[in-house]
N, C-alpha and C positions, 0 to 999 in steps of 0.2 A: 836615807829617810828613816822618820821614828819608825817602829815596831809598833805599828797598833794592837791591843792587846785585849782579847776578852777578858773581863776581869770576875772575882768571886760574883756568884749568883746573888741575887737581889734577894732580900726576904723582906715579904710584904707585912704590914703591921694587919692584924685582924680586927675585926671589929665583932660585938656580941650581933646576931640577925635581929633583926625585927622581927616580932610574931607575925604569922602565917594571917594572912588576911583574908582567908576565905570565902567568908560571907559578904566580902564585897566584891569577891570577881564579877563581873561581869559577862554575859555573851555566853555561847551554847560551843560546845565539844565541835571542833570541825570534824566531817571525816575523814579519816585516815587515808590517803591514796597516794599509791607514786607518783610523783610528778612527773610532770609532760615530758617526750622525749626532746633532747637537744637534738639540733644538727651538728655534724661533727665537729671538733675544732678545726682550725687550718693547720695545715703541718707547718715544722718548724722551718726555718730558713735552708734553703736547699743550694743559694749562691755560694759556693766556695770560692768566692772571690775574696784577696785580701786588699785593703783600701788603705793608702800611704796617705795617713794624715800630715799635713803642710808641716812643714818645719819651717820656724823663723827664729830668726838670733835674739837674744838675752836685749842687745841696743832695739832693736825691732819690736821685740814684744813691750817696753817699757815708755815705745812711742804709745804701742795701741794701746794699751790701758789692758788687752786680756791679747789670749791667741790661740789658738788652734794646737796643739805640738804631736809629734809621732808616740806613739804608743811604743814602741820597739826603743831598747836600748836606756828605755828610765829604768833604774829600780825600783819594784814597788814594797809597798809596806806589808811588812809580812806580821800574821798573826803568831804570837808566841800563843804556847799550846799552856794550859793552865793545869793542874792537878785532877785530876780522874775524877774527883769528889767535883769540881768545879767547871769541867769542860761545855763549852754549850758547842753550836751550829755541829760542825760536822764530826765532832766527838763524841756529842750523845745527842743520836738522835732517838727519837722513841714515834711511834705512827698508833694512833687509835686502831683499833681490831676490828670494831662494829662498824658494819655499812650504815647504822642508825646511831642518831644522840639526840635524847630523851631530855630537856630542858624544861624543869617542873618548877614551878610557882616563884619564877621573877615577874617584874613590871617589865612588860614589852614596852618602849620608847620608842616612836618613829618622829618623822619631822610635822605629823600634823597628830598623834594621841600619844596620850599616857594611858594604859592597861593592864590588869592582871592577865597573862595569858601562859600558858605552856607553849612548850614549840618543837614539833618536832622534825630531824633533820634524816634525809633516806637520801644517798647515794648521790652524795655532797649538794644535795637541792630540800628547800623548805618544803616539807610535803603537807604539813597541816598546821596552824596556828590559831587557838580559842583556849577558855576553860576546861580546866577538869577534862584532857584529852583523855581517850579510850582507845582500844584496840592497837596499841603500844607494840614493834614488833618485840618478843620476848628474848634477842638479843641484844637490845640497843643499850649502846651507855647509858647511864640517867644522873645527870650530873642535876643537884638540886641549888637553886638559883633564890633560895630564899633571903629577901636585903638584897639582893642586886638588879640591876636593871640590864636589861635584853637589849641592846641594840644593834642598829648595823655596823658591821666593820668601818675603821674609818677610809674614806680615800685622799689620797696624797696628789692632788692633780699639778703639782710640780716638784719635781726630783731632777737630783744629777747623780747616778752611780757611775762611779771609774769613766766621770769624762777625762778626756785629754784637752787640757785649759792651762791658757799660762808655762808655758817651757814643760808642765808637770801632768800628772794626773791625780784624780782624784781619789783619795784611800780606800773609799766606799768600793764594795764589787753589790755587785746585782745581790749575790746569796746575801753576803751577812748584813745589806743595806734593808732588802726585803726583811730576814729575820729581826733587824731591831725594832721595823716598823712593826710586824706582828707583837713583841716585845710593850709596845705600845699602844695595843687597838687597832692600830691602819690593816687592813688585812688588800688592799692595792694603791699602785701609783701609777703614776703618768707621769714618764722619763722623758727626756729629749735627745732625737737622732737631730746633732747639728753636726753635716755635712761640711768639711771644708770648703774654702772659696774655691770654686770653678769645678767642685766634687759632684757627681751626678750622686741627685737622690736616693732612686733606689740602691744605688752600690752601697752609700752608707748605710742604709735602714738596712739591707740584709746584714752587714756589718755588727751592728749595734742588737739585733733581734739573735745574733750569735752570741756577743756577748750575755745576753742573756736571759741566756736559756738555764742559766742555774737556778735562776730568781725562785727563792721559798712560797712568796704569794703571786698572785695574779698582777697582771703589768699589761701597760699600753703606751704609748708611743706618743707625742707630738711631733712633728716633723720641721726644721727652721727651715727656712729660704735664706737664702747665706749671699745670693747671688740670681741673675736671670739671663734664659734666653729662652726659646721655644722649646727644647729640650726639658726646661723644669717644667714648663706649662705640662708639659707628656707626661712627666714622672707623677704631679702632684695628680693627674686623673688618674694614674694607675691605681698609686697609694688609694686613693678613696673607694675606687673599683676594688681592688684586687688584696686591700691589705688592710682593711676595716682602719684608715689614716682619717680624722675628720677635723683636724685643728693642725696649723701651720703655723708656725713661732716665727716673730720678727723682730731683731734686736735692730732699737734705734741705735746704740752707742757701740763701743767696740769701733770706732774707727781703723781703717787699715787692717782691721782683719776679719770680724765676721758682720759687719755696721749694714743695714739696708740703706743704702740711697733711696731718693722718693721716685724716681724709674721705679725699682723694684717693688717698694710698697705698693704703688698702684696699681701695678702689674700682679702682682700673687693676691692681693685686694679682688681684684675685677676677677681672677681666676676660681677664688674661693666663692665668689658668690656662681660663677655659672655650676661649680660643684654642688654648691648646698655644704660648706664648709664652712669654720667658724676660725678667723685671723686671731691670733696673739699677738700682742706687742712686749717686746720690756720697754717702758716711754724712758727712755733719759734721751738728749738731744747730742749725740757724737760729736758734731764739732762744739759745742761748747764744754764739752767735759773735756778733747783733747788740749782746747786751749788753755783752760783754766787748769790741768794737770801739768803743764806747760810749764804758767806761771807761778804756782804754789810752790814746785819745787826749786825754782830759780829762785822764788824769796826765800830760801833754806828750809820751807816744810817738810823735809824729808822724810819724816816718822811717818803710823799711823793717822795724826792726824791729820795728815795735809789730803786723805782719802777725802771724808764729809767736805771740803772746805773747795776740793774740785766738780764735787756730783751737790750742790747744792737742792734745797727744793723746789727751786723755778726751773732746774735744768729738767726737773719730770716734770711738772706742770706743765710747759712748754712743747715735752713731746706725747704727753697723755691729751693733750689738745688737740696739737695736730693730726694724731691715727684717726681719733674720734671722729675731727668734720672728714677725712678722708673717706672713712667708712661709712660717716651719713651719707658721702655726694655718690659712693659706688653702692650703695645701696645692701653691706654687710653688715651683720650684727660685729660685734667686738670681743674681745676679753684682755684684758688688763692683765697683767703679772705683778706682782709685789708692790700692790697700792702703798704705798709709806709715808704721803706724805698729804696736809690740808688742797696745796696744788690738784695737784691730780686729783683727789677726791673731791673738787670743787668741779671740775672738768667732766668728772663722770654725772655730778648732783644737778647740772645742767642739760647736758645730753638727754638722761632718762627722764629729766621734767619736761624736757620737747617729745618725749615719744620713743627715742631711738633708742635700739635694744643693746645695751652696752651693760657688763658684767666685769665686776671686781674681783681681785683676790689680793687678799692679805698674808704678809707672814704674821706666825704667832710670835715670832724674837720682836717683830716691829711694834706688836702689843704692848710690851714687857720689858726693853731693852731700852734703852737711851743714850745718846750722841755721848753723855759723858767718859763711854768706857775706852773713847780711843784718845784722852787726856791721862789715861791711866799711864804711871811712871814706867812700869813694868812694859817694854817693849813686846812682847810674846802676848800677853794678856791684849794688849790694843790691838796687834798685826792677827788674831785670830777670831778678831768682831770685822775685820773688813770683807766687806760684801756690797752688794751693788745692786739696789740703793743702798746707801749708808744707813746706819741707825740713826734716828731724826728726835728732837725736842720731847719732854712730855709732853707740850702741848700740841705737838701733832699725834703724840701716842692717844690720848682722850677722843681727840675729835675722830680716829681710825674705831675707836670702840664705840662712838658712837655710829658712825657709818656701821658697822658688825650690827647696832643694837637696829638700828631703822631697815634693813635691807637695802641698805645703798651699796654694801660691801657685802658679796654674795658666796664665797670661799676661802679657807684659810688652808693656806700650806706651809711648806720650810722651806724651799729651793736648798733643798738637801745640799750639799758639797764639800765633800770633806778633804780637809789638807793638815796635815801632822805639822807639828811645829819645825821641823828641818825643811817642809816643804813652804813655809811662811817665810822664813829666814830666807829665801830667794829673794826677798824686799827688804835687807836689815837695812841696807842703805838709799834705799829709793821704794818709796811706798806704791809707786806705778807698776812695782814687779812683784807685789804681793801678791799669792795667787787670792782671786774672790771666792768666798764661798766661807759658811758655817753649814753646823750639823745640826739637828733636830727630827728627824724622823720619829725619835724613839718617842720624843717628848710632847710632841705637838697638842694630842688629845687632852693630857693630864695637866698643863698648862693652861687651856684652854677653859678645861674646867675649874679649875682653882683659881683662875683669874677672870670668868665670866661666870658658870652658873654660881659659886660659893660666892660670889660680891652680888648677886642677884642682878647681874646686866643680862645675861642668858638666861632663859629657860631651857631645861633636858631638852625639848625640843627644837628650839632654834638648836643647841647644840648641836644635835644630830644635822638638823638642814646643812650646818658650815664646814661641818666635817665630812660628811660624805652625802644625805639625800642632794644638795646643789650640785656639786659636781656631777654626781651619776646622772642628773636632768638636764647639764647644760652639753655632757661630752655626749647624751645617749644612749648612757650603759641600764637605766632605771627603765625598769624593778627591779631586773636582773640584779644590779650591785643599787647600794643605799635603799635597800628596804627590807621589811620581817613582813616577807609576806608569801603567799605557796607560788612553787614556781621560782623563785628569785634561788640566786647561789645562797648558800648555809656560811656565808661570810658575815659572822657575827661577833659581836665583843660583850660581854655581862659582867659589868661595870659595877666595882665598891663604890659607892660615892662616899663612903666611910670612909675609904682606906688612903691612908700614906705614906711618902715615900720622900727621901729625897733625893735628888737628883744628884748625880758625881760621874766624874768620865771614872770614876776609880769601880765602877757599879754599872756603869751603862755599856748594850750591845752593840753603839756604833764604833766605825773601824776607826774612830781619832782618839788622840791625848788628850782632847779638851772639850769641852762642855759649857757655852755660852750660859746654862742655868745653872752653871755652879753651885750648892749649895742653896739651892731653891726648895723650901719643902710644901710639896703638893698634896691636895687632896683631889681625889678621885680618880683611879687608878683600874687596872685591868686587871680582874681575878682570872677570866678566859678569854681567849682572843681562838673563834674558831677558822680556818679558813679550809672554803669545800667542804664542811663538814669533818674535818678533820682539827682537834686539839691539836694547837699548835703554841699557846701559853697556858700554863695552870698552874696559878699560884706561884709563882716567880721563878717556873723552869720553864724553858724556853725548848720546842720539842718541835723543830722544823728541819725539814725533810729537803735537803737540796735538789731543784731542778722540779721541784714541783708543782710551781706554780705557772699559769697558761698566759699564752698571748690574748687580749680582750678585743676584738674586732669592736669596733665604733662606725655606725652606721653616720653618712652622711643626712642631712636634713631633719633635726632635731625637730619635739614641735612648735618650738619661737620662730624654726625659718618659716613655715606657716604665715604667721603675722607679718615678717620682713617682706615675704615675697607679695602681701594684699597690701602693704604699706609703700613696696615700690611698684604695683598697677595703679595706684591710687594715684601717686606723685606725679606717674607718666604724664604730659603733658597735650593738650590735642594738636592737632596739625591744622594748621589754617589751608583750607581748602578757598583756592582764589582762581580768576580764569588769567593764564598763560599772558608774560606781557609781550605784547605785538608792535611797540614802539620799534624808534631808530636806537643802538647801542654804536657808544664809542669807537 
């Protein structure tokens, strides 16, 4: 496998500040107070149980299109260590000193204002935010925020760090996948424990919650259904009891190895509503992508492109259909994975005009990226755009930015997953054995901006909503996470919208050889990414602390289940009350 490599530190381009704008703050000084106390975290995973992920053959995984593989026995991609001047993650690390950081005269952004405010952070919580703060403790850092903008860290509510997928695993680990996202504004994500077929739940999730315990930021968990019987029904109450678990992943495709049949759907469906949990789908329709991966390669598609040409965009339309009315008839809200295409987001554009509470999410590559890269001559370059869904038309890229601009599409993420190009070359001669997945973590924010608020489709605000205020209201975590407000975690980012950079794997923190925004140059960019109150980027060094980052409990019954549950008493239907019949029967 490649050597993934942190490479020389990034130096950010500067810009001259804005003058100090004063006389038009706004709002009175808050006062100064420690915030409230937390209850404690939960301790980390305590099962020392190891979990024998499924092993399947090379001919097997090439039927299912993906697969489950054992952890033991791959080698993985090792980081080559860089020059002392240029070492990041666990070479240099560096930790702020002060319990306080003094954040003076940026524009606070949240998802509903723009504001002059100061901010300040006591023992990794928001303890005061207004004008012209006073009573400052007289050790805290005072990092001056002038030209920049305040906002919440981003959140990433789909990630894959060092899954085990496809014969292989993923290069990404928890630490340096966390650091690149910090690297980029996200200061948490929401990874997936997908259990092998016939795997009890919880054995995975302690599993997975070991793996990472390294993670630099804060992390949480979705949980798939991979399979059923009364057993998972047990696991998924516990998860939501016992392990703050409130969303449960359901991949329609993947046949023959991790595929829901509609038994299961229904089944973890009708489960999550008696919890007050919220269902994920990935919608592609399994047997049509088996078939059709079938036939593409018997008519000689063997490359890259014969991926897009098996996962078309009726094959999501089709299964973004079907969770939908399933979820109307059992009475769950929804959430979407990797909206990509006008299908699907036709599917959702109906739903929500009937009423029913269904939520999107988009990648940013599916923004910005189009089907033409896997025509590209260069085999390596194609086989490291495949992912699932495929990259789609521009004209599904347009109609996705407009769903973003109307709130039809309600989060953007990466579905992180990273595979080195030795580990792509598992598919040089059959693209069914490509493993799935690109990288983006680091990029998502600065993308985002450079291609929605600098073209004027976003405003700083929607930004913030897509990047982290949505998430943190749909998973639970808000205020706590995606907000600047007292009380919430000191998970913040203060944002050049000046600044640029360009993008290269030659330059970026994630653990691959390659960079789907290859030479993209962006504007607006991260001067700090604080996480816990703790500097964790400033100024293009990256200053993250392995294993520091907490598990995030997510409360079941968000407040939309509110509405879902008056919207199915409402439905409920009456009983016809009649007197007993008394005739003769057959």
């Amino acid at each position: 496998l490649a050597r993934a490599c942190f490479a020389p530190r990034t130096r950010l381009t500067r810009y001259p500040r804005t003058p100090a704008a004063a006389g038009a703050r706004v709002g009175s000084a808050a006062a100064v107070r420690a915030p409230p106390p937390r209850p404690p975290e939960p301790p980390g995973p305590s099962d020392p149980r190891k979990v024998a992920m499924i092993s399947l053959s090379s001919s097997f995984a090439s039927i299912a299109g993906a697969a489950l593989s054992p952890r033991r026995g791959i080698p993985r991609p090792v980081a080559r260590r860089a020059s002392s001047s240029a070492r990041r993650g666990t070479a240099r690390v560096v930790r702020v000193s002060n319990s306080a950081v003094f954040i003076k005269g940026g524009v606070v952004v949240t998802h509903d204002e723009e504001k002059f405010a100061d901010v300040l952070c006591v023992d990794g919580r928001i303890a005061a935010v207004g004008a012209d703060l006073d009573n400052i403790p007289s050790d805290a850092r005072v990092i001056d925020a002038d030209g920049l903008l305040v906002m919440p860290g981003g959140i990433d509510p789909h990630t894959h760090m060092e899954l085990p997928f496809m014969g292989t695993v993923a290069s990404e680990d928890f630490f340096t996948g966390t650091s690149a996202a910090a690297a980029g504004g996200t200061t948490s994500i929401i990874d997936f424990v997908i259990p092998a077929p016939r795997q009890n739940l919880l054995e995975a999730y302690h599993t997975w919650r070991g793996w990472a315990e390294k993670s630099a930021c804060d992390y949480s968990f979705h949980v798939a259904v991979t399979w059923w019987d009364e057993t998972v029904s047990e696991d998924m109450g516990t998860l939501t009891r016992e392990h703050g678990v409130n969303s449960f992943k359901h991949f329609m495709a993947y046949k023959n190895a991790i595929m829901c049949d509609d038994e299961t759907l229904v089944n973890s469906f009708a489960r999550c509503n008696e919890l007050g949990a919220i269902p994920t789908v990935h919608a592609e329709n399994g047997e049509l992508v088996f078939r059709l991966q079938k036939e593409m390669y018997e008519r000689g598609y063997v490359g890259p492109e014969g991926h897009p040409l098996s996962r078309p965009p009726e094959v999501e339309g089709e299964a973004a259909n079907s969770a939908i009315r399933i979820a109307e008839v059992l009475g769950v809200p929804l959430y979407l994975v990797h909206t990509s295409c006008e299908d699907a987001l036709e599917a959702v554009r109906r739903a929500r005009s009937e009423g029913q509470r269904v939520f999107a999410e988009v990648l940013a590559q599916h923004l910005v990226i189009d089907d033409s890269v896997y025509r590209n001559p260069d085999w390596s370059f194609a086989a490291h755009h495949v992912m699932s869904p495929p990259f789609r038309s521009k004209r599904h890229q347009g109609l996705l930015w407009k769903g973003l601009q109307s709130g039809l599409i309600h989060t953007t993420a990466t579905d992180h997953c990273c595979f080195c190009t030795p580990q792509k070359a598992m598919g040089k001669d059959d693209f069914r054995k490509i493993p799935n997945g690109t990288g983006g973590v680091e990029d998502r924010m600065s993308v985002l901006w450079s291609e929605g608020v600098e073209t004027g489709m976003l405003t700083p605000s929607e930004f913030v909503a897509v990047t982290s205020t949505n998430a943190a209201k749909i998973f639970n975590i808000f205020p706590r996470k995606g907000s600047v407000s007292v009380g919430a975690d000191a998970d913040l980012v203060l944002w050049d919208p000046r600044g640029k950079r360009t993008i290269s794997a030659k330059t970026h923190h994630q653990k691959i050889d390659f960079n789907v925004y290859e030479g993209m140059e962006v504007t607006g960019i991260p001067a700090y990414t604080l996480s816990q109150g703790d500097v964790v980027w400033e100024n293009g060094e990256l200053k993250t602390t392995r294993g520091k980052g907490r598990y995030i409990d997510r409360p079941c019954y968000p407040t939309y289940w509110k509405n879902q549950q008056r919207r199915n008493e409402v439905a409920t239907p009456e009983k016809v009350v009649r007197a007993a019949y008394t005739g003769p029967v057959a």
